[in-house]
C-alpha positions in Angstrom: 110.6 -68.8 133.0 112.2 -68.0 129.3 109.6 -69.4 126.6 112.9 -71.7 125.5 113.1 -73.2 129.3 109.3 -73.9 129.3 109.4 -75.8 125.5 112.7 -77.7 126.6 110.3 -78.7 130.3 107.6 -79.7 128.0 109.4 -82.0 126.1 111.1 -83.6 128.4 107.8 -84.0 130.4 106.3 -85.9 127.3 108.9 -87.5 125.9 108.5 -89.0 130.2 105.1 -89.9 129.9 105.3 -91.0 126.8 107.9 -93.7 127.4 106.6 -94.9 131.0 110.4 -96.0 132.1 111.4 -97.3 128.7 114.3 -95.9 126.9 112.4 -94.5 124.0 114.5 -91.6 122.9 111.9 -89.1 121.1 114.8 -86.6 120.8 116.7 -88.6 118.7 113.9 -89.9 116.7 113.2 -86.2 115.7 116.7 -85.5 114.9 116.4 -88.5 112.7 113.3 -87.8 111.1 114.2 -83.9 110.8 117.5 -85.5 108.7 115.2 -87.2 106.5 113.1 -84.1 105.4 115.9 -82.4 105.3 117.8 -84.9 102.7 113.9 -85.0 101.1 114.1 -81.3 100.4 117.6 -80.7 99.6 116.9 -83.3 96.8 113.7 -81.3 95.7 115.7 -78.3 95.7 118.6 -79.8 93.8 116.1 -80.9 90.9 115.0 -77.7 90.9 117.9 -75.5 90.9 119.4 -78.3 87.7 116.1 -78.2 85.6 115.4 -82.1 86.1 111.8 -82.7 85.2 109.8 -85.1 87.9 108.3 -87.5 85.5 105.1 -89.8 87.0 106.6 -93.6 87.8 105.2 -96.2 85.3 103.8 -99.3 86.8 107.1 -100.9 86.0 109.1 -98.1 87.8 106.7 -99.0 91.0 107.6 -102.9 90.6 111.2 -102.1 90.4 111.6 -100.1 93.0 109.4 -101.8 95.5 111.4 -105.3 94.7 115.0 -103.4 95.2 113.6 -101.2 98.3 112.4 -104.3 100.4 115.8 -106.7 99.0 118.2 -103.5 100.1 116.0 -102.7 103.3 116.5 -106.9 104.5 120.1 -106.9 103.2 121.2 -103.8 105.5 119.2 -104.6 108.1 119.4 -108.2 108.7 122.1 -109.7 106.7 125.3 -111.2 108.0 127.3 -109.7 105.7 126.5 -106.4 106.6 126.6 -106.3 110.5 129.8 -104.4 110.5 127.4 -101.4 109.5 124.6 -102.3 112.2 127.4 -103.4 115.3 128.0 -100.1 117.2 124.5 -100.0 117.2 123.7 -103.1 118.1 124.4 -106.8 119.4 123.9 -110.3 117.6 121.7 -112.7 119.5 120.9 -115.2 117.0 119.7 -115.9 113.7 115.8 -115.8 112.5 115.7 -117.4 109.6 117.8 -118.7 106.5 120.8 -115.9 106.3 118.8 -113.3 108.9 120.5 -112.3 112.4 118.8 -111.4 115.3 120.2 -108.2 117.0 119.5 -106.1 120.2 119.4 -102.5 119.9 122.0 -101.2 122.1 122.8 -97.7 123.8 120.7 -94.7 124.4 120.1 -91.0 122.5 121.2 -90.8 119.1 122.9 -94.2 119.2 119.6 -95.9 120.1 117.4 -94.4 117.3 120.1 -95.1 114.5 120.2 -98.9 116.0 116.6 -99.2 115.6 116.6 -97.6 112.2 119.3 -99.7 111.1 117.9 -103.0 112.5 114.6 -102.3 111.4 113.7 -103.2 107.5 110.5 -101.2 108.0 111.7 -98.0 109.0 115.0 -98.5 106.2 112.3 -98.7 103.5 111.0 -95.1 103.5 114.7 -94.2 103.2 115.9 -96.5 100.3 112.2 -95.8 98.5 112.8 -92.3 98.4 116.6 -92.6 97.2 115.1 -94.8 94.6 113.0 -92.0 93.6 116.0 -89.4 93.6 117.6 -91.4 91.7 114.9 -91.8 89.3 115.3 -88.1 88.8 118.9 -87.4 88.5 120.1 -90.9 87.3 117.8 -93.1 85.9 119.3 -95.3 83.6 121.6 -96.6 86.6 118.7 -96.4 89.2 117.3 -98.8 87.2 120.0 -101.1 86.7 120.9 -101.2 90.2 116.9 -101.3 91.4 116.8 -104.5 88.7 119.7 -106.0 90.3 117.7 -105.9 93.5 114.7 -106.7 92.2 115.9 -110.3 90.5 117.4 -111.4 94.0 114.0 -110.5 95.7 112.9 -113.0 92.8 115.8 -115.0 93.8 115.3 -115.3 97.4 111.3 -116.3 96.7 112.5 -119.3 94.6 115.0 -120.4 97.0 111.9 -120.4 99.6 109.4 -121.8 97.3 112.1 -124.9 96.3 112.8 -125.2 100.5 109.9 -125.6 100.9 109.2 -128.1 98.2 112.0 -130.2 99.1 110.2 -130.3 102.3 107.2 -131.0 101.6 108.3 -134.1 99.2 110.5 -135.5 101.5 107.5 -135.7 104.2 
């Protein structure tokens, strides 16, 4: 058996055992996961080949971009506004929470992974955090702006909770 049959067998065997009858597709996961280094290097290699000097984050950098990465990850992943971007991927089954939906992944393969990626505000965050840092590189000024605009409605969404919940608590 060619060494190319035997790796292709293997895979498949684990990628089997692995998911124990679930629709876990490993495949895709790789391809998506090879994307992302890929799009890591190809940024490393553009600030290279343009001279852009990788400066260390400050603290405030950090707070920025953590605030803007966790506001983008929930608004792509779970906000009603931007289903239309999640739908092919996946299926509304409710809401979870003031101005959160609910959705199913749907499909298999490729289709399946990109559903769970996109439905998932975990797995978005290592992708916005590191187009935070890109842009830190090559754009800063407007990285900034737009990971400051983020960053007040992560403040924003807190005080709407904290006043909720105050309302709440003074009406009981």
């Amino acid at each position: 058996m060619p060494v190319r049959e035997e790796v292709t067998t293997a895979a498949t065997e684990t990628a089997q055992e692995y998911a124990g009858g679930a629709d876990r597709p490993l495949g895709a996961f790789g391809g998506l996961m090879a994307g992302y280094g890929g799009a890591v290097c190809a940024i490393a290699g553009a600030a290279r080949l343009t001279g852009r000097k990788v400066a260390e984050p400050t603290p405030w950098d950090v707070a920025l971009c953590a605030g803007a990465t966790h506001r983008l990850s929930r608004l792509v992943t779970k906000d009603a506004v931007t289903s239309p971007l999640r739908a092919p991927f996946s299926r509304f089954k409710g809401t979870t929470g003031p101005a959160e939906l609910e959705e199913e992944v749907r499909g298999s393969g490729a289709r399946k992974a990109v559903g769970e990626l996109l439905t998932c505000p975990f797995c978005t965050s290592l992708w916005f955090a590191t187009g935070f840092a890109a842009g830190l590189v090559f754009a800063p000024a407007a990285t900034r702006l737009a990971a400051g605009t983020l960053t007040a409605l992560t403040v924003s969404d807190l005080l709407h909770f904290a006043r909720s919940r105050a309302q709440r608590a003074a009406g009981e």
